[in-house]
TORKOL-788595 format. One record per residue (C-alpha): residue in three letters; x, y, z. Coordinates in steps of 0.2 Angstrom, whole numbers, plus 5000, padded with zeros to 4 digits. Example, Ala and Ser with C-alpha at 12.3 -4.5 7.8 and 13.67 -1.06 7.14 Angstrom:
<rs>
ALA506249785039/SER506849955036/
</rs>
This chain:
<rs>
UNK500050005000/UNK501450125006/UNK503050084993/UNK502150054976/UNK502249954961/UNK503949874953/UNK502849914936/UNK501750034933/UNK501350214929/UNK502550364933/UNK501550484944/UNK502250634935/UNK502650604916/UNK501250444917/UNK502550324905/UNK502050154912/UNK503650024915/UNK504850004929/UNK504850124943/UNK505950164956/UNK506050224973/UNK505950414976/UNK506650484994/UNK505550605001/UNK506350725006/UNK507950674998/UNK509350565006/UNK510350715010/UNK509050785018/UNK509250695033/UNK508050545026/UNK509150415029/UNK508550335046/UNK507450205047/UNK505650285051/UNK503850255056/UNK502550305044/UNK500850335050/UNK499350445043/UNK498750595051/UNK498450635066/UNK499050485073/UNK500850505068/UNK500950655079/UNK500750525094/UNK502150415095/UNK501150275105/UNK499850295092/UNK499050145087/UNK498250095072/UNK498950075054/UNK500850115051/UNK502350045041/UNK504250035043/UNK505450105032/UNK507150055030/UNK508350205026/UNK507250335028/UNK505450385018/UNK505250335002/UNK504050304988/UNK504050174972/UNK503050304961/UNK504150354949/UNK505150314933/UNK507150324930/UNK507250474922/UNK506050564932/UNK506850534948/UNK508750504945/UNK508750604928/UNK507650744933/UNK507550734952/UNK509350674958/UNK510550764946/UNK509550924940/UNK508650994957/UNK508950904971/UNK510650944972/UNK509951154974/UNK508851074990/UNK510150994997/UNK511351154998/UNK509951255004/UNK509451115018/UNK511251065023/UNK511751285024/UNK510251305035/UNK510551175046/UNK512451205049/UNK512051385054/UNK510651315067/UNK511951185073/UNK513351335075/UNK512051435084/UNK511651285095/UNK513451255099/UNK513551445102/UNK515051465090/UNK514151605082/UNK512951735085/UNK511551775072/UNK510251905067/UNK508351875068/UNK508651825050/UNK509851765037/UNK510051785019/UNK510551645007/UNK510851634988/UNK509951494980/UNK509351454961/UNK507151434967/UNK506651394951/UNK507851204953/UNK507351204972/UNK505251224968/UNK505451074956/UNK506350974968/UNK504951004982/UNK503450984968/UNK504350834961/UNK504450764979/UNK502650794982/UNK501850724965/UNK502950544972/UNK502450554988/UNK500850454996/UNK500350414978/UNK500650224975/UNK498750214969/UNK499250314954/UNK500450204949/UNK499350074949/UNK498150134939/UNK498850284930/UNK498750474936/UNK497350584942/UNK496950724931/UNK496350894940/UNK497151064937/UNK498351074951/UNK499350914949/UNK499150944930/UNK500051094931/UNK501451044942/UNK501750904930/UNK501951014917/UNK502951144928/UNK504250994932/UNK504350934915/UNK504851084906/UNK506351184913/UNK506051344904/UNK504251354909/UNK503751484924/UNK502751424938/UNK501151434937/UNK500351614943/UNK499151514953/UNK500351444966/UNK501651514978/UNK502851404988/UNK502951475007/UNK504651425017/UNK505051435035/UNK506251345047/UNK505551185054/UNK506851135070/UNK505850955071/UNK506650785065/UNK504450725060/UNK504250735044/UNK502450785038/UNK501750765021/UNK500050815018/UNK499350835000/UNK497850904992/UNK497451005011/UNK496051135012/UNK496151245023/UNK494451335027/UNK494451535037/UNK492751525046/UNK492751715046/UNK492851735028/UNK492351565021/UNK493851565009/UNK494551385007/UNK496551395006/UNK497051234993/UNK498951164991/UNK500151024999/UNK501551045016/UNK503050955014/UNK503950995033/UNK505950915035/UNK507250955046/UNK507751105045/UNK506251185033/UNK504351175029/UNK503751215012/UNK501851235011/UNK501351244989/UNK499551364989/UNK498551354974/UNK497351504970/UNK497551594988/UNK496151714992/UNK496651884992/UNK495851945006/UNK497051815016/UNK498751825021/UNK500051715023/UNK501351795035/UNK502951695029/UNK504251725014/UNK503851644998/UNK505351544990/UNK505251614972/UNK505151804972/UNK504851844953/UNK503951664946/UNK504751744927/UNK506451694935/UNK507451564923/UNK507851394929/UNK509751444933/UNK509251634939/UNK510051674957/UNK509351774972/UNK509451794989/UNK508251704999/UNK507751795018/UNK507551645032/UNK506751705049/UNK507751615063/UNK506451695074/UNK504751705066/UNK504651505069/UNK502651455068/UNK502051295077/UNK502951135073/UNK500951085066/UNK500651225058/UNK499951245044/UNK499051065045/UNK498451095063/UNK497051235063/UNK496951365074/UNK495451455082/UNK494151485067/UNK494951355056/UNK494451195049/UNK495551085039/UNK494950955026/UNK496150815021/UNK496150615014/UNK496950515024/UNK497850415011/UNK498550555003/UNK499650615023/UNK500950545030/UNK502050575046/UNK503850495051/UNK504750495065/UNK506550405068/UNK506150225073/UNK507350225086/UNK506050355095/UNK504650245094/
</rs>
């Protein structure tokens, strides 16, 4: 149910044959120990019971073909996350060790456009071993990001923004296809959270305008080429709730399908 097909459909370019295993996040982003998977909320109890899994070498998902994974994935994009993941941690680790002494935030040079297809590309694998079994889901969101990761000189899509944040826990939450309802103003906030030590991602599709999203986006200017370089601003303060945004908070309900979350914790925690 949880690792997928050795042959079936890819999940993002839908060629059908041999599929391979996708790490999500990637290896180097510290997915390498053995792990619990459970759905949420019960992942967030480590005595939980119920349905889980064991994964062997951290989180990972049969969904996807070669080139996909190894030939997009591995070599074009994930290297971009990696630096971003492994330069963030090592200032939090210095801070830790008090060896340095840092501002309320940071600013760090990255290439979004390779790091936003490395997080979408990890989110169209993740939790969907259902598609690879019977072939992909069309619906305007996952439609787009497929054509977004598939086409390097493409923009992305004016309907979605990717929030980042520093996330200082070692769970790893994937939620996908989350709505998140305001009670207030009746607005339905649609997109997927991706959360890894040391950062969360949450992808938004169509956000209401009359709400407001209080976290940096990680691609300033959505026109910027595949290779283009900024700087990226990364609050070491402004932390939000290690359950945020999937939690709700007062005047806030969140709609989700189970099969479609999933939250690891370290074995050896367990």
């Amino acid at each position: 149910m949880t690792r997928g097909p050795k042959y079936g459909y890819c999940v993002i370019c839908g060629d059908k044959g041999k599929l391979s295993r996708d790490h999500v996040p990637p290896q180097g982003c510290n997915n390498k120990m053995d792990v619990v998977l459970r759905t949420f909320p019960d992942g967030y109890t480590n005595n939980a019971g119920g349905w889980k899994t064991f994964y062997q070498g951290g989180t990972h998902f049969r969904t996807l073909c070669e080139k996909c994974n190894s030939g997009h994935l591995g070599t074009e994009y994930d290297p971009e996350l990696v630096k971003l993941c492994n330069e963030i941690r090592k200032l939090a680790e210095a801070v830790s060790r008090k060896e340095i002494a840092l501002p309320s935030d940071v600013l760090v040079f990255v290439k979004p456009q390779r790091i936003v297809r490395a997080i979408v590309g990890h989110i169209l694998a993740a939790n969907a071993v259902e598609e690879a079994k019977n072939g992909l889901i069309s619906a305007p969101l996952p439609d787009a990001l497929r054509r977004y990761f598939l086409n390097d000189a493409g923009v992305l899509p004016t309907e979605a923004d990717i929030y980042v944040w520093v996330y200082p826990s070692r769970r790893q939450v994937i939620v996908k296809g989350a709505g998140k309802i305001s009670l207030k103003y009746s607005d339905v906030i649609l997109g997927h959270i991706l959360k890894f030590l040391p950062l969360g991602f949450w992808l938004v599709w169509e956000k209401p305008l009359n709400l407001s999203i209080n976290l940096p986006t990680l691609v300033p200017d959505k026109r910027m080429g595949i290779d283009d370089i900024c700087q990226m601003r990364v609050d070491l303060t402004n932390i939000p709730p290690l359950d945020f945004p999937e939690a709700p908070t007062s005047g806030e309900l969140i709609s989700m399908h189970e099969g479609s979350t999933s939250v690891s914790v370290p074995r050896k925690n367990i």
